[in-house]
C-alpha positions as CSV (number, residue, x, y, z in Angstrom):
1,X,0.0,0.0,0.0
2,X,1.6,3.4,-0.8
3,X,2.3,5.2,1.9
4,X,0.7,9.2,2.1
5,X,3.5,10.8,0.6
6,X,3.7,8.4,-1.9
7,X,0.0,8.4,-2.7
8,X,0.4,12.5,-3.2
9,X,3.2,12.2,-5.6
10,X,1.3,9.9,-8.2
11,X,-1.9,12.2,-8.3
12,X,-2.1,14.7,-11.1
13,X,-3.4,17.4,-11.4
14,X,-4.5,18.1,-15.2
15,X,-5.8,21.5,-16.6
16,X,-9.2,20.9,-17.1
17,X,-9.6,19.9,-13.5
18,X,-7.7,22.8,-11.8
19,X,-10.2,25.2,-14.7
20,X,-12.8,23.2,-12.6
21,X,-11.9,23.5,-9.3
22,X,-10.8,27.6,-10.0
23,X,-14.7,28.2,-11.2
24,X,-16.0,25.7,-8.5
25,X,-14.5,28.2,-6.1
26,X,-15.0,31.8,-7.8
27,X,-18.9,30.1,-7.8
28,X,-18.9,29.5,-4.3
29,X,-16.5,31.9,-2.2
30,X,-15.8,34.6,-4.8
31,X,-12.0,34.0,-4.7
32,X,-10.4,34.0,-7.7
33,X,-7.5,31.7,-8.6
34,X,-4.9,32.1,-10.6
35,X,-2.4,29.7,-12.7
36,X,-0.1,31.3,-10.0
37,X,-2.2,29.0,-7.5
38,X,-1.8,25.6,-9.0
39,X,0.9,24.2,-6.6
40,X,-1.7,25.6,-3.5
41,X,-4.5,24.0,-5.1
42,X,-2.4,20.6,-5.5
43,X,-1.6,20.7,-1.9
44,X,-4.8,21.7,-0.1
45,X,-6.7,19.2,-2.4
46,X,-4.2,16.4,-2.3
47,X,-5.1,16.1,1.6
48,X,-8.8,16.0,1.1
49,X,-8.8,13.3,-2.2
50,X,-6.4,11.2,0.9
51,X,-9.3,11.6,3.6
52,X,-11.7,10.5,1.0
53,X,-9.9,7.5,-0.5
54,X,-10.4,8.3,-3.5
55,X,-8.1,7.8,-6.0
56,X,-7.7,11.0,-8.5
57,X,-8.5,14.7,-9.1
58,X,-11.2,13.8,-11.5
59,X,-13.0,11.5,-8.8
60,X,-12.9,14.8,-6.0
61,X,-14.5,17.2,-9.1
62,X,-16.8,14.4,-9.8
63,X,-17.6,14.3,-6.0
64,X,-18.1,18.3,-6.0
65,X,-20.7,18.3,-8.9
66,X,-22.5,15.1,-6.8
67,X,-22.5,16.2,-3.2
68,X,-22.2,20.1,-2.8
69,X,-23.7,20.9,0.2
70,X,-21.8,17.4,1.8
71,X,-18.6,19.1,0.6
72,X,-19.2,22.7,1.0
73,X,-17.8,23.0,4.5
74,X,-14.4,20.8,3.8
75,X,-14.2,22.6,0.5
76,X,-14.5,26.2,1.9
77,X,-11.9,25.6,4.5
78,X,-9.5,23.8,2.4
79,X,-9.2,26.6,-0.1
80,X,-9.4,29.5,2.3
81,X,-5.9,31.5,4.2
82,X,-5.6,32.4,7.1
83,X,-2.8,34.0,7.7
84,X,-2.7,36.2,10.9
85,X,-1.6,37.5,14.4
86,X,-2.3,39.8,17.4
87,X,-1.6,42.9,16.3
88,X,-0.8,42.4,12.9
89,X,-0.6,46.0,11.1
90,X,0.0,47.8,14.4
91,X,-0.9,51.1,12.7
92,X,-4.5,50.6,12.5
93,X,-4.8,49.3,16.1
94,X,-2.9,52.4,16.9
95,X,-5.6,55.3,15.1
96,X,-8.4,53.3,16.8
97,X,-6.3,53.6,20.2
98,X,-4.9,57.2,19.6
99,X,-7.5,58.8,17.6
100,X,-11.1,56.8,16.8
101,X,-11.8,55.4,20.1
102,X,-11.6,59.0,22.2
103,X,-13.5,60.4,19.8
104,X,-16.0,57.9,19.6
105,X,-16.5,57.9,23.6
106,X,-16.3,62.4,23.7
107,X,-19.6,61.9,20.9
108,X,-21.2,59.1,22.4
109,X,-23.8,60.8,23.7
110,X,-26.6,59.1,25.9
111,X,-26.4,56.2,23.6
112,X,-23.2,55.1,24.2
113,X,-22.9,52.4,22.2
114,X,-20.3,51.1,19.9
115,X,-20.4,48.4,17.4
116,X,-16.9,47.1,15.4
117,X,-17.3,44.2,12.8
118,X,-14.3,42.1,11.8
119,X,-15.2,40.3,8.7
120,X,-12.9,38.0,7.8
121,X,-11.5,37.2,11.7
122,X,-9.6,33.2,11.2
123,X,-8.0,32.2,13.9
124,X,-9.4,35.3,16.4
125,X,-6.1,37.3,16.7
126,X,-7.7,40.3,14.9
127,X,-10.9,40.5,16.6
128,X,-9.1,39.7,20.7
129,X,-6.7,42.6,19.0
130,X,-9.1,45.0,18.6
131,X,-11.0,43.9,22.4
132,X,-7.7,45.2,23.9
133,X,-7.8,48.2,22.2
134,X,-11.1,49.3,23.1
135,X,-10.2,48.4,26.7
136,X,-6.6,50.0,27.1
137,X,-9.1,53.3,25.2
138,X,-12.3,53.2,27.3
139,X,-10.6,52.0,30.8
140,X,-13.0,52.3,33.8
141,X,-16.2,53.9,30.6
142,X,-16.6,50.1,29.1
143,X,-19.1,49.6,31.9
144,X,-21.2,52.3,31.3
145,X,-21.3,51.3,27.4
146,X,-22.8,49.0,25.3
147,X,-20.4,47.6,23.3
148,X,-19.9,45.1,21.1
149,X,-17.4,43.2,18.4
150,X,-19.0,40.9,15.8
151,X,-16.4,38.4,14.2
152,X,-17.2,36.2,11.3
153,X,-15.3,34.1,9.0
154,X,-16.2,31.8,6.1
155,X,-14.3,28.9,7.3
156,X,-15.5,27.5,10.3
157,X,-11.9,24.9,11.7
158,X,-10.6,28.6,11.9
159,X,-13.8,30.3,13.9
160,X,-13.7,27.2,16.3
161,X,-10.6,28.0,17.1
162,X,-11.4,31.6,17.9
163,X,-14.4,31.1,19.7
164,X,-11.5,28.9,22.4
165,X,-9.6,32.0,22.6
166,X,-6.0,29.5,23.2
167,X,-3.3,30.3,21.8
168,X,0.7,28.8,22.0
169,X,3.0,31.1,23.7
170,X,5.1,31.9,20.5
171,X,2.5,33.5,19.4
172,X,2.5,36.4,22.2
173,X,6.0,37.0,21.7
174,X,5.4,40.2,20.0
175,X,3.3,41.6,22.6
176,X,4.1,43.8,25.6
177,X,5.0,42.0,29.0
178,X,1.8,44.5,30.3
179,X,-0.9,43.1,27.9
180,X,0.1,39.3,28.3
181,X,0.1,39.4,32.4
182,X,-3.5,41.5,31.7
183,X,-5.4,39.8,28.7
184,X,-4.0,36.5,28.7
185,X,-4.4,33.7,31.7
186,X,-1.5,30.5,31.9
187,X,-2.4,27.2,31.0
188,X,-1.4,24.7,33.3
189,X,-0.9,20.7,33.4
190,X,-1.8,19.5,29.9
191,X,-2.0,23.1,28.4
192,X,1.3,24.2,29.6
193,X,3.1,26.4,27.2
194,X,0.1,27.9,25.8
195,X,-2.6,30.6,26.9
196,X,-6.4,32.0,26.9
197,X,-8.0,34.9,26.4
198,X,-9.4,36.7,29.4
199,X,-12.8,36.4,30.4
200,X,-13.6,39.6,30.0
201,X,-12.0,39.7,26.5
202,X,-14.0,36.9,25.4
203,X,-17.1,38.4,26.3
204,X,-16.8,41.7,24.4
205,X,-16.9,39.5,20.8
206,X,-19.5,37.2,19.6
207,X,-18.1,34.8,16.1
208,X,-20.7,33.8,13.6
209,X,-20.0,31.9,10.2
210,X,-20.3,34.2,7.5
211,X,-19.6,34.0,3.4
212,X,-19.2,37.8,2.2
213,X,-21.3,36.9,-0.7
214,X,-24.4,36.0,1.0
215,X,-26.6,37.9,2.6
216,X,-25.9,40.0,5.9
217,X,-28.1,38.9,8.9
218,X,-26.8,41.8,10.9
219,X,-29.3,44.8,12.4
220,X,-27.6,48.2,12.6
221,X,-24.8,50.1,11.8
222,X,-21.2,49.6,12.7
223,X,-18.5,52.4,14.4
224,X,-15.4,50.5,12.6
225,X,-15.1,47.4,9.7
226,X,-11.9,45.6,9.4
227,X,-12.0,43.9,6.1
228,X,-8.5,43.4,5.9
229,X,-6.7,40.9,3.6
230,X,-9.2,39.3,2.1
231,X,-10.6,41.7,-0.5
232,X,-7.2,40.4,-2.5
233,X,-8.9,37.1,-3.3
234,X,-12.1,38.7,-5.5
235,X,-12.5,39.9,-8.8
236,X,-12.8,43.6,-9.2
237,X,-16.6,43.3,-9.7
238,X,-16.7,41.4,-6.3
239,X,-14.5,43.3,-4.8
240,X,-17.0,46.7,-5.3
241,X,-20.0,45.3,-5.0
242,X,-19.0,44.3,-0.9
243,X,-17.6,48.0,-0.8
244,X,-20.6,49.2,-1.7
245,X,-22.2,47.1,1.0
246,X,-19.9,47.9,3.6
247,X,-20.6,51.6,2.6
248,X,-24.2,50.9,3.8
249,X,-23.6,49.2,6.8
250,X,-21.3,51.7,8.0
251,X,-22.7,54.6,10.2
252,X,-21.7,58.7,9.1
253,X,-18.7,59.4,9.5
254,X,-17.8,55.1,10.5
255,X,-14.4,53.5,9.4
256,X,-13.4,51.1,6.8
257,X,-10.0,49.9,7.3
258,X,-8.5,47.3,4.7
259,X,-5.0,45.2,4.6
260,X,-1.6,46.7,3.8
261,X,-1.9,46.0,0.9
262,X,-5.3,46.5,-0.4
263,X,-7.5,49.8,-1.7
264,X,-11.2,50.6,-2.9
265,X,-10.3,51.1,-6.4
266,X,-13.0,53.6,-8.0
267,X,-14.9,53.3,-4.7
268,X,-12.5,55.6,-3.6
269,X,-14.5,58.5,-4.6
270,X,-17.2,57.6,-1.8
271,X,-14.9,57.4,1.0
272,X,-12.4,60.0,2.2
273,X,-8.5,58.2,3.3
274,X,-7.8,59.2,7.1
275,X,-4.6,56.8,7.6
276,X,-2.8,54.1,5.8
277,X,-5.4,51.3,4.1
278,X,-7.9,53.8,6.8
279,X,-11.1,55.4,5.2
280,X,-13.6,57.1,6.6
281,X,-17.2,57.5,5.1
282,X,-18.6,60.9,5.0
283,X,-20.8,62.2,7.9
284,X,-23.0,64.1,4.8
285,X,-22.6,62.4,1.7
286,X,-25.5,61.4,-0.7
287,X,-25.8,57.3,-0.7
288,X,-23.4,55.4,-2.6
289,X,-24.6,53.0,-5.4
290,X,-23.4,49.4,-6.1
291,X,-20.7,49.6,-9.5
């Protein structure tokens, strides 16, 4: 019997299956693959056809077009990256800390509440990220206000792990001798060498599985939207249609903040750029329209 390693080196991979599986996927998540992605695709897929036994390519695509909804779930998170950290981009955490967040709490008002989506959260570090920012900003206020961090993701091995809030130590190193001793609690006996969230932390967020390209179950406006580093993955189309609906689910004047790397393309014009990959939408400003 060939062993795993073995098994993965005698699959192939031919073209008309890998122009399957890239349309499967733009169909189904919106991301878009290029030729660029072949090797990724070979990888990620090779594990699954071993799960399934089966014995090519050809029998997984034939497997897709049989069983969708049975495959939906190990498809989605197969194909999906989630590549993150706490902290990661410390410059937006920073403008929430140094300028959003005080500004938010001087306007807040009787209301006082405050609402911060992050839409495409993985593994949690981005969403427990932006929990300690609003507590090192609002200090001894958070009681007096309502607030609350929605974090979705499409693939839900990632949001499980999230919703556990443990993490190994290597992957505090980064952060401040301060915020571990004050967010983080020690694991002990069979989770030595790794940590959890804070209680409190935890209870500020609330994960839910979400695909960007269904519908938004969500009630209200949002303060802030991270939509960072994943906007790379869609065709321009995609990628101003969910502008456009971020736009509306944005209150006046609300952030939109996107990765390093990433920008709003002619949606640009309905926004106005307050910091690096940082937008703000317009307190007065007529209602932007889907391109």
């Amino acid at each position: 019997m060939l062993c795993d390693q073995q098994r993965d080196n005698a699959l192939t991979l031919s073209q008309q299956e890998f122009t399957f599986i890239c349309r499967y996927v733009h169909e189904h998540t919106g991301i878009v693959l290029s030729e660029g992605k072949r090797e990724m695709v070979y990888r990620r897929f090779s594990r699954i056809i071993r799960e399934r036994r089966l014995a090519s390519f050809s029998d997984y695509c034939r497997l897709l077009q049989q069983n969708p909804e049975q495959e939906k779930t190990y498809f989605t998170n197969a194909i999906t990256t989630n590549l993150t950290s706490f902290f990661r981009e410390q410059h937006h955490f920073d403008y929430l800390l140094e300028h959003e967040l005080p500004a938010l709490i001087r306007n807040g008002g009787q209301e006082k509440h405050l609402r911060i989506w992050s839409s495409a959260c993985s593994t949690g570090e981005e969403p427990y990220s932006i929990a300690i920012t609003l507590m090192q900003a609002m200090q001894g206020l958070l009681g007096q206000w309502n607030v609350k961090i929605l974090a979705t993701d499409i693939d839900s091995n990632v949001l499980s792990k999230a919703k556990q809030g443990i993490y190994g130590q290597d992957q505090l190193e980064e952060l401040s001798k301060a915020v571990k001793e004050q967010y983080f609690r020690q694991g002990k006996n069979e989770n030595a060498g790794r940590v959890r969230v804070a209680e409190d932390l935890a209870e500020l967020i609330t994960f839910k599985q979400l695909n960007l390209l269904h519908q938004w179950p969500m009630k209200g406006a949002f303060d802030v939207i991270f939509c960072r580093n994943v906007i790379i993955y869609f065709d321009k189309h995609t990628q101003q249609e969910l502008f456009a609906r971020y736009y509306e689910y944005l209150k006046p004047g609300g952030l939109l903040i996107l990765g390093h790397s990433e920008n709003l393309g002619s949606f640009q014009r309905y926004f106005d750029n307050v910091g690096r990959t940082i937008f703000r939408k317009p307190a007065a400003l007529a209602q932007a329209k889907a391109v």
